[in-house]
N, CA and C of each residue as an Amber inpcrd file, in Angstrom:
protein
   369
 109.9960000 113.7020000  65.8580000 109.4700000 113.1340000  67.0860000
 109.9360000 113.9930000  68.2660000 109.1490000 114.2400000  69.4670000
 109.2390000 114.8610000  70.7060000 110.5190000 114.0900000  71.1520000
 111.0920000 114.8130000  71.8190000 112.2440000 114.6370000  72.4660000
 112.2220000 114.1490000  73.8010000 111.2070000 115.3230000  74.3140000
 111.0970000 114.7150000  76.0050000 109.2490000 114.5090000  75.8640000
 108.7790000 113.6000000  76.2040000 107.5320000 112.3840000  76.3720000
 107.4500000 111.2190000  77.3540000 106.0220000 111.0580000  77.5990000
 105.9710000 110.5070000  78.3720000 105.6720000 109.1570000  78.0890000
 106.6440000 107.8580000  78.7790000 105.9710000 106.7190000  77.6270000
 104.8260000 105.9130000  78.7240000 103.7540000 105.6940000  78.0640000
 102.7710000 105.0820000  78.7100000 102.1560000 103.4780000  77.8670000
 101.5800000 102.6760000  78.7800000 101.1080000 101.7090000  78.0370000
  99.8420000 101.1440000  78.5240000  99.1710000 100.6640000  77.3120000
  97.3090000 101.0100000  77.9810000  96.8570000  99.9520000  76.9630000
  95.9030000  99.1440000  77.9140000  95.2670000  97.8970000  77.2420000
  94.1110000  97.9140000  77.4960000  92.9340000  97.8410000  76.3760000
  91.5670000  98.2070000  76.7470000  91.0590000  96.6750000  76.2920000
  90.2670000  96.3620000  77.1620000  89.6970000  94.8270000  76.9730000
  88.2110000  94.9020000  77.4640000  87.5930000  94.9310000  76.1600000
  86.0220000  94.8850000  76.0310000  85.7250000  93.0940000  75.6880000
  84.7740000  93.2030000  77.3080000  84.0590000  91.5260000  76.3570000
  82.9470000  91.7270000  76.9520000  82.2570000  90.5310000  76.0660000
  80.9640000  90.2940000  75.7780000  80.7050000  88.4900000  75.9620000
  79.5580000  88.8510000  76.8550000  78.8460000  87.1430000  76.8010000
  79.6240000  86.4290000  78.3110000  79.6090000  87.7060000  79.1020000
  80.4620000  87.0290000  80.5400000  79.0650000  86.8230000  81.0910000
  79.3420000  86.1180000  81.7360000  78.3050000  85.5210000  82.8970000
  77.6380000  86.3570000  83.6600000  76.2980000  86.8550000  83.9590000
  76.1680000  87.2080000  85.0010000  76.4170000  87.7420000  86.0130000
  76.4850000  86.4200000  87.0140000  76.6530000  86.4900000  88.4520000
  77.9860000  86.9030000  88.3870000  79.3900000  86.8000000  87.7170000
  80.0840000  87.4420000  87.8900000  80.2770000  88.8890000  87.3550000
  79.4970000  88.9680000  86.7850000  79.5630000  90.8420000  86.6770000
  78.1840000  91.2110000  87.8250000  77.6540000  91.2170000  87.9300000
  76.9030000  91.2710000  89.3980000  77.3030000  91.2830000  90.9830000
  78.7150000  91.1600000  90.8910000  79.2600000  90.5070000  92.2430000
  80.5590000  92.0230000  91.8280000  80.0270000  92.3480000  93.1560000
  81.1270000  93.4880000  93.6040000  82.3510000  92.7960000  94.4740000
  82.1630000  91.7710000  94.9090000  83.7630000  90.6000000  95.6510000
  84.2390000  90.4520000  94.1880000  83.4970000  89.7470000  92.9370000
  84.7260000  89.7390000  91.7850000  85.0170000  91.1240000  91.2840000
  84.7740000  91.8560000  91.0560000  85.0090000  93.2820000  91.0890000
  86.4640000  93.6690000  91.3610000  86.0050000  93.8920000  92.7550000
  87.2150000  93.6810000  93.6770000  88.5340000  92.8350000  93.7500000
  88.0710000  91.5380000  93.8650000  89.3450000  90.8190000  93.2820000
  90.1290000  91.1530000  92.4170000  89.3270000  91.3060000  90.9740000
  90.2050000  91.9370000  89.7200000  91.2240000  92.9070000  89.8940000
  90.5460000  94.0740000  91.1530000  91.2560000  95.4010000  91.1320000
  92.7060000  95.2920000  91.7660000  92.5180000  93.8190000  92.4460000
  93.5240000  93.5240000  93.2220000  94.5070000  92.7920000  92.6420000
  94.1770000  91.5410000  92.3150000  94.9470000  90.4750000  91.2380000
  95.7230000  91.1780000  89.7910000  95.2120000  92.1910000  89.4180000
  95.7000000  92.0200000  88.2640000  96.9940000  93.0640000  88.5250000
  96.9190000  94.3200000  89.7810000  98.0270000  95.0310000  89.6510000
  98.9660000  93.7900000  90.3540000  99.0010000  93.0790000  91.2430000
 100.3880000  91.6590000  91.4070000 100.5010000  91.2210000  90.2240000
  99.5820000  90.7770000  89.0690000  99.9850000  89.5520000  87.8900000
 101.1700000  91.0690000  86.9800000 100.8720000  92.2810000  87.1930000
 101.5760000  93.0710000  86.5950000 102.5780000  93.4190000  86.9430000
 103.1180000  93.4120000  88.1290000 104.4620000  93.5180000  89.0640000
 103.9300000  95.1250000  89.6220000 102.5950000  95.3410000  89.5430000
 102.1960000  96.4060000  90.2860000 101.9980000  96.7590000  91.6050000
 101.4690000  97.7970000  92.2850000 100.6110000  97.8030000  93.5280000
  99.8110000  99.1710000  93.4300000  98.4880000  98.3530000  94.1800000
  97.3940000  99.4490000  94.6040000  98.2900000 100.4280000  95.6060000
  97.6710000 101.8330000  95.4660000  97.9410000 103.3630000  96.0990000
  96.5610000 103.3800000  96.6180000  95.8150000 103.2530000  96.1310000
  94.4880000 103.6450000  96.5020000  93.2480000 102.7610000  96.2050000
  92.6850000 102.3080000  97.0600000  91.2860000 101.3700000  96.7790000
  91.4850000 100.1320000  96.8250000  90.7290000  99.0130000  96.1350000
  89.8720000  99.6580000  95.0160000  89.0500000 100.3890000  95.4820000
  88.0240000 100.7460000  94.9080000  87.0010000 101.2860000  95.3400000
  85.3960000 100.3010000  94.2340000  84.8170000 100.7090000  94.6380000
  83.4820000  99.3850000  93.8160000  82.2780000  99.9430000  94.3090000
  81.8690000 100.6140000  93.5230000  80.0700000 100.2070000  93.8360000
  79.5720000  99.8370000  92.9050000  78.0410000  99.8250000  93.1070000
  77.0920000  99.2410000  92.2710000  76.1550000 100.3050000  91.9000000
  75.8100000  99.8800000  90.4870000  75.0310000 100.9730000  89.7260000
  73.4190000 100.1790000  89.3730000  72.8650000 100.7080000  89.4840000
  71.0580000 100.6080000  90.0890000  70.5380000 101.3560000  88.9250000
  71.2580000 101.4060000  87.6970000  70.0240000 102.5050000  87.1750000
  69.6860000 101.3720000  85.9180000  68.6670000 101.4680000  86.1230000
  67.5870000 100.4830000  85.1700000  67.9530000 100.8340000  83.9430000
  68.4720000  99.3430000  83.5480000  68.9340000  98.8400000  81.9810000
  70.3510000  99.0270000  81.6690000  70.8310000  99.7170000  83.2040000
  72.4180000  99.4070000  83.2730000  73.3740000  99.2590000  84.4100000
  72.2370000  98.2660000  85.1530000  72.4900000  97.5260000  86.7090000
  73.9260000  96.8110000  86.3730000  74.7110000  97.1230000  86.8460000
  75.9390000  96.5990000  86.8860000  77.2250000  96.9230000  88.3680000
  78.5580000  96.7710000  87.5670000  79.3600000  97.6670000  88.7320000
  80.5220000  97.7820000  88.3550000  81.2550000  98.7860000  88.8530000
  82.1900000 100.1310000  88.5220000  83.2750000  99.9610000  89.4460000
  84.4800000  99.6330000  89.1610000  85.6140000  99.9090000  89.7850000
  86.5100000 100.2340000  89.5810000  87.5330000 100.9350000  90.5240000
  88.5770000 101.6240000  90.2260000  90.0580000 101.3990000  91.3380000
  91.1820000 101.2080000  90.7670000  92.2320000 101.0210000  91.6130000
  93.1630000 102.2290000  90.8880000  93.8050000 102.8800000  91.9070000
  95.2300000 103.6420000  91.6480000  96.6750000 102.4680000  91.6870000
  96.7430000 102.2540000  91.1050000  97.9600000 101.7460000  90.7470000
  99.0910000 102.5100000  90.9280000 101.0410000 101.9710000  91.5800000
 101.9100000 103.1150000  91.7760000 102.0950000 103.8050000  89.7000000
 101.7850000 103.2110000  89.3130000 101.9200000 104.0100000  88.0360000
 101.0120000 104.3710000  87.3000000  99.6780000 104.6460000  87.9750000
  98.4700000 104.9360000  87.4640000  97.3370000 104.0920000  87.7100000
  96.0850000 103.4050000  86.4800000  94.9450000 103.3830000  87.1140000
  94.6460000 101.4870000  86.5440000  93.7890000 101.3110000  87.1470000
  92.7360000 100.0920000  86.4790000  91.4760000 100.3490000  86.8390000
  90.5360000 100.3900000  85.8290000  88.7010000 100.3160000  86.1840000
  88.1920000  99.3070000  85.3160000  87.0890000  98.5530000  85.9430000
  86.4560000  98.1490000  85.6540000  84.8140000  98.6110000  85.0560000
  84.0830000  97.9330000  84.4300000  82.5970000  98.3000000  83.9150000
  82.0870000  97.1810000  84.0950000  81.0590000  96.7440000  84.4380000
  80.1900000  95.7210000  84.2110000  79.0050000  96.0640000  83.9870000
  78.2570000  95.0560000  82.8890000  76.7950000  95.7700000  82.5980000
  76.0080000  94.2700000  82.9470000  75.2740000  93.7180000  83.5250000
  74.4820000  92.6320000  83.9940000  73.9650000  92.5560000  83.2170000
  72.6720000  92.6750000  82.2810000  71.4420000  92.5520000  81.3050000
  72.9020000  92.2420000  80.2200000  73.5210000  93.3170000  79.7580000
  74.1030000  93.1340000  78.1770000  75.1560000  91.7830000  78.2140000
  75.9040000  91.6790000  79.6760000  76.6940000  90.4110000  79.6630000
  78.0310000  91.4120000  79.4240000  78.0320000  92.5170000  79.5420000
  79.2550000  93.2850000  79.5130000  80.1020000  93.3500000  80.4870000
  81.7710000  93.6130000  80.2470000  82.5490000  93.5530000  80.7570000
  83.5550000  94.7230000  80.1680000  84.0970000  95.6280000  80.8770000
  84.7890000  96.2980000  80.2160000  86.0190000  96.6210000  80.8390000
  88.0710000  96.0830000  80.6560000  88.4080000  96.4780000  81.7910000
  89.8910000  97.1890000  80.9450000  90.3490000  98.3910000  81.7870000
  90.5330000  99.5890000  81.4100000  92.1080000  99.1020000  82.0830000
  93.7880000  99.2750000  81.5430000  94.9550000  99.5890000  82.6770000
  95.2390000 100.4650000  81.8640000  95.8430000 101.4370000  82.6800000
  96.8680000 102.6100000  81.7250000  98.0840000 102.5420000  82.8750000
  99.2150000 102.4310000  82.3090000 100.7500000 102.5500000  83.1920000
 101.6470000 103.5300000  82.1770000 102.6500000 104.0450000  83.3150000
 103.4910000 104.6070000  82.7660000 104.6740000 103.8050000  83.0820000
 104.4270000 102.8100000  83.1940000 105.7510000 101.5700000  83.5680000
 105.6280000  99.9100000  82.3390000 106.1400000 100.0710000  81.8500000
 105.9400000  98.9040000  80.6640000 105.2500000  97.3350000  81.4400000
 104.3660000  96.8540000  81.1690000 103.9690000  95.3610000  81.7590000
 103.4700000  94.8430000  80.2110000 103.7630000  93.4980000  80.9840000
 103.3920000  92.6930000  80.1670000 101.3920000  92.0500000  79.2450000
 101.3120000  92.8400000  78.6390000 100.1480000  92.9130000  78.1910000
  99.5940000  91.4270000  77.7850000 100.0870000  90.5780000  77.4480000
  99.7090000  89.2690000  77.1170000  99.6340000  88.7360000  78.3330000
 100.2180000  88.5970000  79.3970000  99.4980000  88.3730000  80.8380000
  98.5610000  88.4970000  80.6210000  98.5410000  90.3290000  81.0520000
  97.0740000  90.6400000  81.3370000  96.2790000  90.2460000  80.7210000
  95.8670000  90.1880000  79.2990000  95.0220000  89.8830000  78.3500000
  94.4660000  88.3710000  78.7720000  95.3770000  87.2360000  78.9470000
  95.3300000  85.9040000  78.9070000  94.7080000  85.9490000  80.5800000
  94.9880000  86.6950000  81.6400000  94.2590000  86.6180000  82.7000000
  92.8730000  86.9650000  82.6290000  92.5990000  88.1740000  82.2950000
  91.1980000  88.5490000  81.5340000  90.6160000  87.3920000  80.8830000
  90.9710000  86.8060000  79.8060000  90.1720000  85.7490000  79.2700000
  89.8900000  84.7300000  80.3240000  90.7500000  83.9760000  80.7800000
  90.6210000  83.3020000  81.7270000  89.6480000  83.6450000  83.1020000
  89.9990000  84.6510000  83.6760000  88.8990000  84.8740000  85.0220000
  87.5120000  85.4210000  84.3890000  87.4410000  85.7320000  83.2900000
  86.1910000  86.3610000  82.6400000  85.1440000  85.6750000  82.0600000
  86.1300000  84.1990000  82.1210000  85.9440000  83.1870000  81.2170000
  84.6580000  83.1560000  79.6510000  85.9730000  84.2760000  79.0540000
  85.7030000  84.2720000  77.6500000  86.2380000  83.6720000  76.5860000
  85.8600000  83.5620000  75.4400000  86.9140000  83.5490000  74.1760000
  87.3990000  84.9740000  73.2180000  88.3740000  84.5670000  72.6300000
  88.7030000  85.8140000  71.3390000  87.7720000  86.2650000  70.6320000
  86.8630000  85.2650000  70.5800000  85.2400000  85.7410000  69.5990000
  84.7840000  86.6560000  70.1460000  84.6820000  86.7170000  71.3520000
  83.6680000  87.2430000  72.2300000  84.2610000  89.1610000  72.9300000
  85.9350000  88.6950000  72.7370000  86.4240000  90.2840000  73.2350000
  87.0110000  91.1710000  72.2160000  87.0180000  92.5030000  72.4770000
  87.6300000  93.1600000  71.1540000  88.4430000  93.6040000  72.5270000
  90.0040000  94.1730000  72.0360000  90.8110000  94.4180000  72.5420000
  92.1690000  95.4970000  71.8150000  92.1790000  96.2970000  72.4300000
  92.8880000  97.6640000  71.8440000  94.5980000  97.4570000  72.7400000
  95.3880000  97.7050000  72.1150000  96.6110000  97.6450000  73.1020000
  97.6150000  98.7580000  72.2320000  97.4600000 100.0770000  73.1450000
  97.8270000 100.9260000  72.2280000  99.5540000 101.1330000  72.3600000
 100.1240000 101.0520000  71.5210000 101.2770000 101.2620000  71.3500000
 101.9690000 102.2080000  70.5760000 102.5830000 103.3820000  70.7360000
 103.1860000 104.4680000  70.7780000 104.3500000 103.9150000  69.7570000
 104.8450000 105.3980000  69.0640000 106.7740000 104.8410000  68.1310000
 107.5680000 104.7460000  68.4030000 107.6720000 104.6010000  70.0070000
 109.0400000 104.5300000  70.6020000 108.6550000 103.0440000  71.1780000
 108.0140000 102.1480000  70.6150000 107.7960000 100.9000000  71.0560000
 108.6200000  99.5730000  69.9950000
């Protein structure tokens, strides 16, 4: 094993069967980019930032926050009911938060999200 590395921690949370109007809405967007670096003991550096994507058959919207230890983005796809939301840190947080906030403001179930939480051997 590497000696000197960098330890990072990254939770990818894909769901399916979200509502609409909230993936349509660049204010929830936004919120997310905001709420979730506090529920992490984080803070925004930069943004968010949010627009909206117009291209037919994948009208949705796109956001992005700098976090002090890196990033959070969002995906939303309107027609598919997609949701896609992205943290990578180089500062350890608590991933079951996040996860359980996601379900909750996304208002999904476990059926409905696949979820990656990658963890490294020095974990």
């Amino acid at each position: 094993m590497r000696k000197n590395y960098t330890k990072t921690y990254h939770i990818i949370f894909d769901s399916f069967g979200v509502d609409k109007k909230l993936l349509n809405s660049e204010e929830f967007v936004f919120g997310l980019l905001l709420a979730i670096p506090k529920l992490i003991g984080m803070r925004v550096l930069s943004g968010p930032n949010v627009v909206r994507d117009y291209d037919k058959g994948h009208e949705g919207v796109t956001g992005f926050a700098i976090i002090d230890f890196s990033h959070i983005s969002v995906h939303t796809f309107v027609d598919t009911k997609e949701a896609f939301v992205d943290i990578f840190s180089c500062k350890k947080f608590d991933y079951k938060k996040a996860r359980s906030y996601l379900y909750k403001t996304l208002k999904v179930k476990p059926k409905q999200v696949e979820t990656l939480e990658v963890k490294y051997p020095w974990e």
